[in-house]
N, C-alpha and C positions, 0 to 999 in steps of 0.2 A: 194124607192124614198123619198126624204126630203117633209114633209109637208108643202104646201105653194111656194114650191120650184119654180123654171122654169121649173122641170121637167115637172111636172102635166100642169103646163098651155102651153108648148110642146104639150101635148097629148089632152088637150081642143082645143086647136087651128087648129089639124088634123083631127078631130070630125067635123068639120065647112068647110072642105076644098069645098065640094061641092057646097055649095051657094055664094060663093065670084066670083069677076069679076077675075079670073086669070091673064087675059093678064095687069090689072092695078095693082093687087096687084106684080104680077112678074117683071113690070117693076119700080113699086115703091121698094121693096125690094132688087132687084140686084142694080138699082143706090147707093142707099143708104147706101148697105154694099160695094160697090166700094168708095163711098164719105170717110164714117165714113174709111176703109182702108187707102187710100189716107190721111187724118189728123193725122191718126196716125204716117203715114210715114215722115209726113211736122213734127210732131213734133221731131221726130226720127232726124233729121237733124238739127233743131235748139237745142238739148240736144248734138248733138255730137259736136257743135262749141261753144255752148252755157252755157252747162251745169253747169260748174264752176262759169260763173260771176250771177252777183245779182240778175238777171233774172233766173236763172237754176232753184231755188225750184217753181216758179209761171209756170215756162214751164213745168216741172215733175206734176202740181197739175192738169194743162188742158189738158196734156197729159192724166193723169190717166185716167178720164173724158172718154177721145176717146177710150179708151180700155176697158174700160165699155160701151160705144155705141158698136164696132165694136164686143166684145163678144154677144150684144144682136141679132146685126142683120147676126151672123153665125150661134146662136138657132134659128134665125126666116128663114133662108133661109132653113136648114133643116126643119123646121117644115112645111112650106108653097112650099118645094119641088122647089126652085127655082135655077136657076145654077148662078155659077156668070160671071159677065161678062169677056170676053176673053181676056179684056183690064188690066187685075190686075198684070201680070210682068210689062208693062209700067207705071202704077200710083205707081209701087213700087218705081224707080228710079225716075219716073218727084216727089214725092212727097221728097223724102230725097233731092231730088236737088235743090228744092224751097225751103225747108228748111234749110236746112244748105247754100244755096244761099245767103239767105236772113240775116239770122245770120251773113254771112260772112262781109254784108254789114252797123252792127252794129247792137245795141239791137233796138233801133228805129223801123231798118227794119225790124228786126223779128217780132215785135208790129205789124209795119204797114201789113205783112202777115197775120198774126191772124186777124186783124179787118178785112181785105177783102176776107180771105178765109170763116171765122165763119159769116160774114153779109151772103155770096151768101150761105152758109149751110143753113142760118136761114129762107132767103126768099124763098129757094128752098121747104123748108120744110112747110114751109104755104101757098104754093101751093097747095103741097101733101094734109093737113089737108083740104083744100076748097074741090079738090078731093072725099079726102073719104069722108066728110060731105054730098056733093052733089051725092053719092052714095049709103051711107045707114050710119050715124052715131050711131045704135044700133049694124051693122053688124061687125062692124069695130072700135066700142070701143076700143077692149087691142090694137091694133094696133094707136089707136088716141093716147091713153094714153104715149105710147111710142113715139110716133113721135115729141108730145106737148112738152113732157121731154126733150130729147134732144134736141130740140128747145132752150126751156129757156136754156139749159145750153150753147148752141153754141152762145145764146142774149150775156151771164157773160161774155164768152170768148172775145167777140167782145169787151163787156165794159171794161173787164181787160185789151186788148192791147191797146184802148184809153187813159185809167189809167194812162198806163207804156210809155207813149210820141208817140205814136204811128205817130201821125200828125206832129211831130218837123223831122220825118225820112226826108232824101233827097229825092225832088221828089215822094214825098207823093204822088198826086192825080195822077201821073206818074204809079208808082209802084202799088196802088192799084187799080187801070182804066186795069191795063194786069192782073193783076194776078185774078180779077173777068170775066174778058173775058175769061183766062186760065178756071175758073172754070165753066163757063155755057159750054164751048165746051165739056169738063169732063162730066158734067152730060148728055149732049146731046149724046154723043156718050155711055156713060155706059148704059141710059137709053136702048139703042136699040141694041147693041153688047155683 
């Protein structure tokens, strides 16, 4: 095993499985690798319409990003023994189909996707962090740590698709008004399925 690696802190974190609240940490963890899944896939669909114009290397950059989340939270679902949600062939497809949807509707729209999917990630997620705070913040450190992180990077993402005109798309407050209700039903339903 690599020094410092995931691995070891894999096997610190199954060391501790006894004292955690299960039912919050399993429902935090399966939403979360269903979310980070699902962004991968929205990205997956704006690189496959996308990919070539000017936008392509800023989409491959927060794409990367998400597949650095979603590798984290398949070590953490293994690690914390958690399954995932039943829901993951259908967020395979609704996530490539918002994505390249959205793409399809101009770079704009694919901005204005980003800002509304990575804001409902962001606030989703500082929920979470009030959660484990108000559970045991010593208990649930590398877990804060993680969540905080991905956080700020889902904040850049948001900021990057404002950047790139995100607000000039058609039917901006239209478009991101569904596609953030799309996403609290997502997490509502992965949370518990």
């Amino acid at each position: 095993l690599p020094a410092g690696g995931a691995s070891l802190r894999l096997c610190s974190t199954r060391a501790t499985l006894e004292g955690i609240n299960k039912p919050v940490i399993d429902r935090i963890i399966r939403v979360d690798h269903a979310g980070e899944y699902g962004a991968n896939r929205i990205y997956a669909g704006q690189m496959a319409v996308l990919g070539r114009s000017s936008v392509g290397p800023i989409i491959q950059q927060m794409w990367n990003q998400e597949k650095d989340h979603l590798k984290k939270f398949n070590e953490l679902m293994v690690a914390y023994r958690v399954r995932p949600t039943v829901l993951l062939p259908f967020w395979n497809v609704a996530g490539f189909v918002l994505g390249a949807g959205s793409a399809l509707l101009g770079k704009k729209s694919a901005m204005a996707c980003t800002v509304a999917v990575e804001e409902s990630i962001s606030d989703h997620y500082n929920s979470q962090i009030r959660t484990l705070m108000e559970e045991d913040p010593e208990k649930y450190k590398e877990l804060l740590q993680i969540i905080k992180q991905f956080r700020d990077d889902e904040r850049e993402h948001h900021d990057i698709g404002l950047e790139h005109d995100a607000e000039a798309a058609p039917a901006y407050s239209v478009l991101k008004t569904a596609i953030k209700l799309g996403c609290k039903a997502a997490i509502f339903l992965s949370e518990r399925i």
